[in-house]
Residue frames as qw, qx, qy, qz and C-alpha x, y, z in Angstrom:
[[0.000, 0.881, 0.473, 0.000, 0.00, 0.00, 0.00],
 [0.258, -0.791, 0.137, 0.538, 2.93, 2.91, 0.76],
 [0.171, -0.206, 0.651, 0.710, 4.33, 2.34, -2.78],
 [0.193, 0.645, 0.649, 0.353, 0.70, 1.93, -4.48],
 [0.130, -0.862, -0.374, 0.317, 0.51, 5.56, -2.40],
 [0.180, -0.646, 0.323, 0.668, 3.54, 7.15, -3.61],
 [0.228, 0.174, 0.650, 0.704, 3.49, 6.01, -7.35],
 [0.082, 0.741, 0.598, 0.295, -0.28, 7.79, -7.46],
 [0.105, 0.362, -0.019, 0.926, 1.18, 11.19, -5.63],
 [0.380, -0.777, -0.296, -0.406, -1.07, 10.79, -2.84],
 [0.097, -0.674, 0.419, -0.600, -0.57, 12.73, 0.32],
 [0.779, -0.116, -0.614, 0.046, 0.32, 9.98, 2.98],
 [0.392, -0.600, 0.500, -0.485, -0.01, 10.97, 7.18],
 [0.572, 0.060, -0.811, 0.108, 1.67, 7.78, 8.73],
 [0.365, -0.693, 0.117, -0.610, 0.82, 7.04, 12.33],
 [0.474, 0.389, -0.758, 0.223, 2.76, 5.91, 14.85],
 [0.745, -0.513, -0.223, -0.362, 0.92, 3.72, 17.08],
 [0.762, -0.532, 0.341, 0.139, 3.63, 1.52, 18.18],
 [0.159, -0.518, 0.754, 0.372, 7.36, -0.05, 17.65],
 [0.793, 0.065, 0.584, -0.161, 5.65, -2.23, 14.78],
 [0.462, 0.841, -0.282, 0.006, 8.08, -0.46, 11.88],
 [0.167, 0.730, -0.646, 0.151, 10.84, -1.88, 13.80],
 [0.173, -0.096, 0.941, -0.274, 9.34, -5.52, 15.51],
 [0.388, -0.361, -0.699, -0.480, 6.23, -7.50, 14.30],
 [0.382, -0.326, -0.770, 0.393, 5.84, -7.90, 17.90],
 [0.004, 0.742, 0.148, 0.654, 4.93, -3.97, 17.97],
 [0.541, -0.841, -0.012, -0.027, 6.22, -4.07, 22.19],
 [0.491, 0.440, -0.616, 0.431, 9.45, -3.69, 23.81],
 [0.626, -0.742, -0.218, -0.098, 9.50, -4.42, 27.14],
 [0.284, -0.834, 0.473, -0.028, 12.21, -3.39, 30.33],
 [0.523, -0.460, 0.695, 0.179, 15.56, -5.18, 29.81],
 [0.631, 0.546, 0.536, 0.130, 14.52, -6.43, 26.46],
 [0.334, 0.747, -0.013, -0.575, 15.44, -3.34, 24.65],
 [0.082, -0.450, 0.693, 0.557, 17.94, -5.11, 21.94],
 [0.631, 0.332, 0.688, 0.136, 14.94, -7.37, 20.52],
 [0.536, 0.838, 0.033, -0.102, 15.30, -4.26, 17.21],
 [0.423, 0.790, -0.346, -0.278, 18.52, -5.10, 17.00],
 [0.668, -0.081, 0.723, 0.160, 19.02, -8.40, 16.40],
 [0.173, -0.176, 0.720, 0.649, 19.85, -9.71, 12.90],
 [0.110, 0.551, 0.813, 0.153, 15.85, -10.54, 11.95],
 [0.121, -0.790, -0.411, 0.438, 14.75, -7.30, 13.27],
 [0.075, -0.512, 0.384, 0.765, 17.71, -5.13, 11.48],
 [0.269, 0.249, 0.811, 0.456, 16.29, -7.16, 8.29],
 [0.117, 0.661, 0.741, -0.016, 12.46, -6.47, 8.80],
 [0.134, -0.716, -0.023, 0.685, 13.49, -2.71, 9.62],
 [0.224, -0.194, 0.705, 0.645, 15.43, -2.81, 6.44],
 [0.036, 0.401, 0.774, 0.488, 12.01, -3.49, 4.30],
 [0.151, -0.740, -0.623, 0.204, 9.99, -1.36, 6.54],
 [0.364, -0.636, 0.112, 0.671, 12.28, 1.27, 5.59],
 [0.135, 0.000, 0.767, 0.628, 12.25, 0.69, 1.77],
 [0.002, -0.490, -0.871, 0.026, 8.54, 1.07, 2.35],
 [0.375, -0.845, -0.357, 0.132, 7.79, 3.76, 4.43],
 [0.471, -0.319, 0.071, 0.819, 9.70, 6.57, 3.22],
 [0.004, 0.190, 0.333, 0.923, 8.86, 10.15, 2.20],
 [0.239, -0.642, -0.728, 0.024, 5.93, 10.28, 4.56],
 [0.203, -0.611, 0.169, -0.746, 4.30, 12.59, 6.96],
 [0.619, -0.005, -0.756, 0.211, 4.88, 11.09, 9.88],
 [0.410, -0.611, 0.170, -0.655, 2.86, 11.83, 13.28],
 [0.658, -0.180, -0.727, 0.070, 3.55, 10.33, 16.72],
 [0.398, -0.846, -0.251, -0.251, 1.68, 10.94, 19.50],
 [0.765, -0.610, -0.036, 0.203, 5.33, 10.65, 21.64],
 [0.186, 0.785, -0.590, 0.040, 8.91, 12.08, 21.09],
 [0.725, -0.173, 0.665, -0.041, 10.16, 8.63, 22.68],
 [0.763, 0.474, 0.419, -0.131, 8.47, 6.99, 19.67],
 [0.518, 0.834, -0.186, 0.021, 9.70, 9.49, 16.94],
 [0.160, -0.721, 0.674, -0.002, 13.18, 9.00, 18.55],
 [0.632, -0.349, 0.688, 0.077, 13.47, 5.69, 18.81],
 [0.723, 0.486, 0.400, 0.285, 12.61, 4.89, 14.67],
 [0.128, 0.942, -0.310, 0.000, 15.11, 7.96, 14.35],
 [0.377, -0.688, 0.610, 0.114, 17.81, 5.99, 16.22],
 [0.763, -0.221, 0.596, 0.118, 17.09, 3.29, 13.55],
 [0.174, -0.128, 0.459, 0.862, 17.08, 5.28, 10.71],
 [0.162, 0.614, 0.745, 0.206, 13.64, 5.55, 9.42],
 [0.031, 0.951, 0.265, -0.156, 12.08, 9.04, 8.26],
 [0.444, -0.141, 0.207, 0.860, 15.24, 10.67, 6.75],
 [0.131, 0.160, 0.658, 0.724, 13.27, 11.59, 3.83],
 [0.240, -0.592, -0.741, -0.207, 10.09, 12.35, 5.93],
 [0.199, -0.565, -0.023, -0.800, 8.21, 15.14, 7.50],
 [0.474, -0.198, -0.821, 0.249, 8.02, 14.28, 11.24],
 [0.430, -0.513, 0.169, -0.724, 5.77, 16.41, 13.82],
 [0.277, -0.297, -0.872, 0.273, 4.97, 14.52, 17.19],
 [0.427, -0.398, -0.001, -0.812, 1.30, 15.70, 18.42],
 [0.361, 0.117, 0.790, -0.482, -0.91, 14.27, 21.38],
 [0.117, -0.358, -0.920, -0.111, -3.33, 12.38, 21.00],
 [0.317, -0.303, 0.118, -0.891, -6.73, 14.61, 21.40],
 [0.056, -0.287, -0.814, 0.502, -9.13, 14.26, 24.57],
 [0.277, -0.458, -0.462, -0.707, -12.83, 14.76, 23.66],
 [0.489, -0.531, -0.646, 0.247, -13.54, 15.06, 27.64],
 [0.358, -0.872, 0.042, -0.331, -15.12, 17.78, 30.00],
 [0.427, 0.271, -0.622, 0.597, -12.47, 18.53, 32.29],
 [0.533, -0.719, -0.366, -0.257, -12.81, 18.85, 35.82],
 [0.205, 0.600, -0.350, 0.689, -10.94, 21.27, 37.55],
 [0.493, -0.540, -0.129, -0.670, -12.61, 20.87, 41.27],
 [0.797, 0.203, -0.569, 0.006, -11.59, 17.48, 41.96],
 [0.512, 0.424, -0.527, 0.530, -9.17, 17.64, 43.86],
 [0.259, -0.423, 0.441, -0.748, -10.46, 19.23, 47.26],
 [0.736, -0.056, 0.063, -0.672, -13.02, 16.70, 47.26],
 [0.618, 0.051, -0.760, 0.195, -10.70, 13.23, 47.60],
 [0.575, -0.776, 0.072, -0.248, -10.25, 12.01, 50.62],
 [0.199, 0.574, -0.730, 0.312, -6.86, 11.52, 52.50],
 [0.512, -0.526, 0.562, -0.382, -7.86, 9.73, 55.39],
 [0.872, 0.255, 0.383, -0.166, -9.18, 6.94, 52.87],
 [0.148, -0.540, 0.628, 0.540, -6.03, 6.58, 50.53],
 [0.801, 0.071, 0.553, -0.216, -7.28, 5.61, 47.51],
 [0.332, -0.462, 0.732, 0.374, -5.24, 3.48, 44.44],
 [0.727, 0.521, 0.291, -0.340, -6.63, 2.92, 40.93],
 [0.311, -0.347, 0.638, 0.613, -5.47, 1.02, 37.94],
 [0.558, 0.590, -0.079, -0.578, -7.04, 1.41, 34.48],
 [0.161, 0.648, -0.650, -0.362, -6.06, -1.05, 31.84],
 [0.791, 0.250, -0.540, -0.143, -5.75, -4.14, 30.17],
 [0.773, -0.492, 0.387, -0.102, -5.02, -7.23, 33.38],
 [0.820, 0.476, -0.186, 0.257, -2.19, -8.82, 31.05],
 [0.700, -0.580, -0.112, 0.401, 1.55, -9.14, 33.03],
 [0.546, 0.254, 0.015, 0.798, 3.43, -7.05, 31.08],
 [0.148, -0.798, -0.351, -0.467, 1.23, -4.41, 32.75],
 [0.201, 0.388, -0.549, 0.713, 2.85, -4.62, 36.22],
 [0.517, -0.571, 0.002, -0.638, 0.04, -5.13, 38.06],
 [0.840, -0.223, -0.483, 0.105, 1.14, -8.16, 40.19],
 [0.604, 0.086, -0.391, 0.689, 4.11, -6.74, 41.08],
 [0.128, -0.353, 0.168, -0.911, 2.31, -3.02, 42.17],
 [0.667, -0.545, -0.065, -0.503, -0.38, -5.15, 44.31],
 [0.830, -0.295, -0.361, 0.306, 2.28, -7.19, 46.12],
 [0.383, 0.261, -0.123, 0.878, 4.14, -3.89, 46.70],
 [0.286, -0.401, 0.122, -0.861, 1.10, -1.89, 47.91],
 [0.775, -0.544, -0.229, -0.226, 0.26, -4.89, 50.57],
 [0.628, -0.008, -0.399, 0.668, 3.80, -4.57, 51.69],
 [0.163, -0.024, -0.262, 0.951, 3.47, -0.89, 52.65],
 [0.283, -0.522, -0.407, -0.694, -0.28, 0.25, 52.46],
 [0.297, -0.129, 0.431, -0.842, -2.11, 1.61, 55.51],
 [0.300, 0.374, 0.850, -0.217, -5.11, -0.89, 57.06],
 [0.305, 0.637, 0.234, -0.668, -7.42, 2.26, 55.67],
 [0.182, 0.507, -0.495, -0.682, -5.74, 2.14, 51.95],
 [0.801, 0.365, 0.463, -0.102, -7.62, 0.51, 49.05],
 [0.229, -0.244, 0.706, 0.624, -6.38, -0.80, 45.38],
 [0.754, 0.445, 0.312, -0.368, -8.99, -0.80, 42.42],
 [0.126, -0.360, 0.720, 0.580, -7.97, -2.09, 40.02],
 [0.597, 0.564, 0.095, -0.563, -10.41, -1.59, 36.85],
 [0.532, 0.551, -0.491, -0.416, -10.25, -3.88, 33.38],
 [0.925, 0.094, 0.215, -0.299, -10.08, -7.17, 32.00],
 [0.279, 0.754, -0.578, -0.138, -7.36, -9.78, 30.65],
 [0.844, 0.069, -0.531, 0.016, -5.58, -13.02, 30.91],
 [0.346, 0.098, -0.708, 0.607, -4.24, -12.49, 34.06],
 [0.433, -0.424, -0.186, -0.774, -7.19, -11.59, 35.66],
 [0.938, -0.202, -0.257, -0.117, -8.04, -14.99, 36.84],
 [0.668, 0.014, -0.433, 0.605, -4.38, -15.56, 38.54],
 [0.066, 0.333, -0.345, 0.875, -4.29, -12.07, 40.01],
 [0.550, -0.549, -0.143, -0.613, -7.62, -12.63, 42.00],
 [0.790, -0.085, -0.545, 0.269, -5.92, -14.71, 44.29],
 [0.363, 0.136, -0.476, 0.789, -5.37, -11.40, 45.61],
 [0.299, -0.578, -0.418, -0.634, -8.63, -10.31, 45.77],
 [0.306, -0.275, -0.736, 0.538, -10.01, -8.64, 49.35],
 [0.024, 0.867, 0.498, 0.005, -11.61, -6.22, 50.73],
 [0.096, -0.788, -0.007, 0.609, -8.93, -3.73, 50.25],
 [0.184, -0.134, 0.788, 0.572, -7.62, -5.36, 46.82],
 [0.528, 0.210, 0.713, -0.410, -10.39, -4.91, 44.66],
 [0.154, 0.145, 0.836, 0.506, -11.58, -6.55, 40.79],
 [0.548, 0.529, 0.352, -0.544, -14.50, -4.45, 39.38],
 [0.542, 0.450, 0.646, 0.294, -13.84, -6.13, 35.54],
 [0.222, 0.107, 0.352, 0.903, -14.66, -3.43, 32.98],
 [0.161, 0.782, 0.291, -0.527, -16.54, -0.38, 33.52],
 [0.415, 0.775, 0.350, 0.324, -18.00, 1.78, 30.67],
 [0.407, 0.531, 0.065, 0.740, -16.32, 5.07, 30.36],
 [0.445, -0.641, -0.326, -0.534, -18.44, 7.01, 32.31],
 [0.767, -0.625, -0.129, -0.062, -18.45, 4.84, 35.31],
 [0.665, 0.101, -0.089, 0.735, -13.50, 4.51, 34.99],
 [0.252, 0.506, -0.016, 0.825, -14.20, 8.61, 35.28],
 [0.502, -0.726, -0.085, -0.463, -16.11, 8.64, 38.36],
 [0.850, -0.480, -0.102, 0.190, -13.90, 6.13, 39.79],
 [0.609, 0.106, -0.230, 0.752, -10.74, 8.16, 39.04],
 [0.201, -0.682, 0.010, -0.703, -12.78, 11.77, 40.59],
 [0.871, -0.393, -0.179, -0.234, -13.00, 9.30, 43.44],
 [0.888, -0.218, -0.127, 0.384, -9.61, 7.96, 43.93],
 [0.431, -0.787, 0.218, 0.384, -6.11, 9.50, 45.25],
 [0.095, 0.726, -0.522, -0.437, -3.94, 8.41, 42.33],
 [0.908, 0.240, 0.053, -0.340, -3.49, 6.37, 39.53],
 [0.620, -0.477, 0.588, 0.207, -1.08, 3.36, 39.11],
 [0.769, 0.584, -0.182, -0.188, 0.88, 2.67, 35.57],
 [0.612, -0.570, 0.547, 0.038, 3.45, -0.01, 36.20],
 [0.887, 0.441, 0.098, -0.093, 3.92, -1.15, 33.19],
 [0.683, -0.465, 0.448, 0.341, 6.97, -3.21, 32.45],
 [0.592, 0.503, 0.524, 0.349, 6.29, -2.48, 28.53],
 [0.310, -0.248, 0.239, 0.886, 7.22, 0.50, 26.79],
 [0.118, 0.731, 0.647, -0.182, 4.23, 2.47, 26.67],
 [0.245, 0.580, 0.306, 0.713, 3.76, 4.97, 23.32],
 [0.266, -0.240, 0.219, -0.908, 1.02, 7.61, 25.21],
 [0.106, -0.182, -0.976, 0.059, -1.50, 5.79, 27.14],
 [0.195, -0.554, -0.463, -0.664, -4.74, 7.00, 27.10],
 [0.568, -0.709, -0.418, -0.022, -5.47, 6.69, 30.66],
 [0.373, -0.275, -0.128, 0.877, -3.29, 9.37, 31.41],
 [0.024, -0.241, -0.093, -0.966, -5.06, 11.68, 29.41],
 [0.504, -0.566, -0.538, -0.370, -8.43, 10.29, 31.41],
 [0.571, -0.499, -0.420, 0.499, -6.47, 10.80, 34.77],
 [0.268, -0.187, -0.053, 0.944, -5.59, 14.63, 33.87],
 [0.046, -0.371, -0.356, -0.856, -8.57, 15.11, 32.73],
 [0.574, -0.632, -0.450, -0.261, -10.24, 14.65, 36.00],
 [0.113, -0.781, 0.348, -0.506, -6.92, 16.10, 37.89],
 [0.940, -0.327, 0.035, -0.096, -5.52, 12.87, 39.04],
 [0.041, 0.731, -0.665, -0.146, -1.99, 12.41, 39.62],
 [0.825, 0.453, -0.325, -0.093, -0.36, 9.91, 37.90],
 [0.262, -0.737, 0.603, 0.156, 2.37, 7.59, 39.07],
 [0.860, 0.438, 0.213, -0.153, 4.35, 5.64, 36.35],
 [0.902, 0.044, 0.170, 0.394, 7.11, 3.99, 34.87],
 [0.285, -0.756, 0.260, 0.529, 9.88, 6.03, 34.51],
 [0.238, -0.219, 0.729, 0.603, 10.62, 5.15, 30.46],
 [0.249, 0.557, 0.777, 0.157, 8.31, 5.04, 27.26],
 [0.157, -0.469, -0.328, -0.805, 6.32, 8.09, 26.01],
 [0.446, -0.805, -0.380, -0.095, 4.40, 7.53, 29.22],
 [0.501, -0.419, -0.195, 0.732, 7.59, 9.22, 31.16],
 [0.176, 0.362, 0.346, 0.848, 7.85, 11.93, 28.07],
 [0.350, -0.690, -0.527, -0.351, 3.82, 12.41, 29.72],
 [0.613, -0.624, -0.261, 0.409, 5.27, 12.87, 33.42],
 [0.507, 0.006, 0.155, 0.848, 7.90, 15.21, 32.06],
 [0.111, 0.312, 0.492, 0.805, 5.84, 17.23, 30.44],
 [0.483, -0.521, -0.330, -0.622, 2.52, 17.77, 32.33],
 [0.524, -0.574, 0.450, -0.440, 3.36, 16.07, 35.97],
 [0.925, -0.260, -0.200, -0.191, 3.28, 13.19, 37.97],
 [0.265, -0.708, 0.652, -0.061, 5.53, 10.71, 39.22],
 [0.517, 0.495, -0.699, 0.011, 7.70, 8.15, 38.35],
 [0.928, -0.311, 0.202, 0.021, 7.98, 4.64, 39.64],
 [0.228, 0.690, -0.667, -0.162, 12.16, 3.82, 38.97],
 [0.965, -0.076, 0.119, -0.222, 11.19, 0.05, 38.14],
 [0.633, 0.534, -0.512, 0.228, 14.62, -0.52, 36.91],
 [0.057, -0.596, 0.443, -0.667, 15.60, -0.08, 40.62],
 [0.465, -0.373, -0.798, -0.081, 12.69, -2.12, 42.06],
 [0.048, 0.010, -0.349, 0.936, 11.60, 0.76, 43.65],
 [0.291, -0.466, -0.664, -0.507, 7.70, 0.31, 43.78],
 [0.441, -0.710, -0.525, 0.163, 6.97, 0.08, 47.61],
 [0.232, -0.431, -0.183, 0.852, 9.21, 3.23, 48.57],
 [0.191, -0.150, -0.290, -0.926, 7.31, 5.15, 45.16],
 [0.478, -0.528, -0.673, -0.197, 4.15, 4.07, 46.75],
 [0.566, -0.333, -0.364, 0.660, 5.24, 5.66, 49.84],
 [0.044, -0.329, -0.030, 0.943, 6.39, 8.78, 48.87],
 [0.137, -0.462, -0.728, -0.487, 3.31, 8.86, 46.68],
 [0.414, -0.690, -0.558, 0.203, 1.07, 9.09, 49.57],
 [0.334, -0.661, -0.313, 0.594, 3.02, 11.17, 51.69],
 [0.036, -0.079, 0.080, 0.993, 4.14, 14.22, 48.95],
 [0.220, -0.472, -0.546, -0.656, -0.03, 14.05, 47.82],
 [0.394, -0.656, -0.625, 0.153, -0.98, 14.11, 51.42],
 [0.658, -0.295, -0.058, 0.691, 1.50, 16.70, 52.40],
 [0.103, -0.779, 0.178, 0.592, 2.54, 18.38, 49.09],
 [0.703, 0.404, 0.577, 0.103, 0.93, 17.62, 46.17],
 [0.184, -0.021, 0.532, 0.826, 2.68, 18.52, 42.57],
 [0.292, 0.600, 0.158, -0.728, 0.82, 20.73, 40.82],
 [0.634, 0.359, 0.680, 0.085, -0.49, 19.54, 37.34],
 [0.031, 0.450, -0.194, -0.871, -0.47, 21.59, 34.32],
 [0.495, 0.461, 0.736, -0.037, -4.07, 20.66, 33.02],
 [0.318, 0.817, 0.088, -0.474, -4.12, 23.87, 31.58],
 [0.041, 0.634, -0.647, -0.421, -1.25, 23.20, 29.19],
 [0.293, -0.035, 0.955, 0.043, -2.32, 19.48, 28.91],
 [0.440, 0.638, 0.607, -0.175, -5.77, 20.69, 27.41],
 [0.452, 0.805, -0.050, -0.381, -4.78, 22.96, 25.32],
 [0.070, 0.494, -0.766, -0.405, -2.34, 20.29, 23.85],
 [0.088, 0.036, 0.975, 0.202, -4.93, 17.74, 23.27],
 [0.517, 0.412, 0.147, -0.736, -8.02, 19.78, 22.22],
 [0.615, 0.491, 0.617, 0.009, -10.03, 18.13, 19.83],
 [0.405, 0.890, 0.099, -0.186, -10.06, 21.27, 17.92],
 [0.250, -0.853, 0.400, 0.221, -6.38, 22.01, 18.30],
 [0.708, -0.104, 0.692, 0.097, -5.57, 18.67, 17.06],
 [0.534, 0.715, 0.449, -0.041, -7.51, 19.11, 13.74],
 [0.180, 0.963, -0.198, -0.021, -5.67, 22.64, 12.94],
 [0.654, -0.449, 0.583, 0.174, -2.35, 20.38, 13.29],
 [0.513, 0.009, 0.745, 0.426, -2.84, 17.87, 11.07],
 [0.434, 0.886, 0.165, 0.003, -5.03, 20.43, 8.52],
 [0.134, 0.917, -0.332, -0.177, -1.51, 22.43, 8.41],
 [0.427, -0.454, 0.717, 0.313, 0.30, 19.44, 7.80],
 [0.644, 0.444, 0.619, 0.075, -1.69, 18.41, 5.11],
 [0.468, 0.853, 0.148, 0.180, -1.20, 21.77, 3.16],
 [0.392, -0.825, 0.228, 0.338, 2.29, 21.85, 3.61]]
């Protein structure tokens, strides 16, 4: 299809979802990074490159764009990284209206292990307060193994509609991304800022690029540093909570804004 596109002269916006220009597998995960450059990989690259050249190229992460930079891809291409837009009502209010006394811990996401979630619920019964709860929201193949942890502070509500994931994050203290994958932009960051939820989360990926950029905090999984970022979690949000920059974060993932992006890349 990229060569039926270029021989006819049409205008081509690639998008970069994941690493699947540079692995079929389209993940990388921690400690893994060399599976792109093994001898199969350098190959596949090699055609994916021969392909996919002379594009417009959008990715929602700088990570991303970097990392098919570091393997050469896009010389020849136009390269803009944009967010991902957020058709959601913010909610600016939020915040006063947790409670502290009730610590509460929310994951979002696919129940699958590269996600982290074992490790972040054996970590938050190592150090959690009697008072402190875990939700932990979505569906997967690990589901069924992880309920083993299931209690009454550990708790499995399956998949919730949209709707119901945004009340429960207006609801909770902060949200948990532990992922041991290498995570473009995840969406449930923009669903946690858009309801003024801090974020803590791997320290690598496009999801760090997110922390960098707009707040949160960083788990340093390389370290095995979950139960002390759990910790200080708590105590700087009880204490001395980081300040978010929703304002900047919405006006980089308007709906509208978005549009006027990729309209000016089109008539460039």
């Amino acid at each position: 299809m990229p060569l039926v596109v270029r021989f006819l002269n049409i205008k081509h916006i690639h998008y970069l979802h994941d690493i699947q220009l540079l692995h079929p597998s389209g993940l990388i995960f921690l400690g893994e990074e060399n599976i792109i450059k093994s001898f199969y990989a350098k190959f596949y690259q090699f055609l994916n490159r021969m392909l996919f050249n002379e594009l417009i190229v959008i990715s929602p992460s700088n990570w991303l764009l970097n990392l098919h930079f570091s393997q050469g891809f896009f010389k020849n291409s136009s390269t803009s990284q944009i967010y991902n837009p957020l058709d959601y009502e913010f909610t600016e209010d939020v915040k006063g209206k947790r409670k502290i006394d009730k610590f509460k811990f929310l994951y979002v996401g696919q129940i699958e292990k590269h996600k982290g979630i074992e490790d972040a619920i054996v970590a938050f019964k190592s150090v959690s307060a009697p008072s402190d709860i875990f939700k932990i929201i979505g569906e997967g193949s690990n589901l069924t193994n992880l309920k083993k942890h299931e209690s009454q502070k550990i708790i499995f509500t399956g998949k919730l509609s949209k709707k119901d994931v945004l009340r429960e994050m207006r609801d909770a203290n902060c949200l948990l991304i532990p992922s041991s994958c290498y995570e473009n932009s995840p969406g449930v960051y923009y669903e946690a800022m858009s309801v003024n939820l801090p974020v803590l989360g791997s320290d690598f990926g496009g999801l760090a690029d997110l922390i960098n950029e707009f707040g949160g905090y960083k788990i340093y999984l390389k370290g095995g540093g979950l139960e002390s970022a759990i910790l200080e979690v708590k105590k700087s949000i009880n204490e001395n909570p980081i300040k978010l920059k929703t304002d900047l974060f919405k006006e980089n993932v308007s709906v509208r804004n978005y549009f006027k992006k990729i309209k000016k890349l089109i008539l460039s």
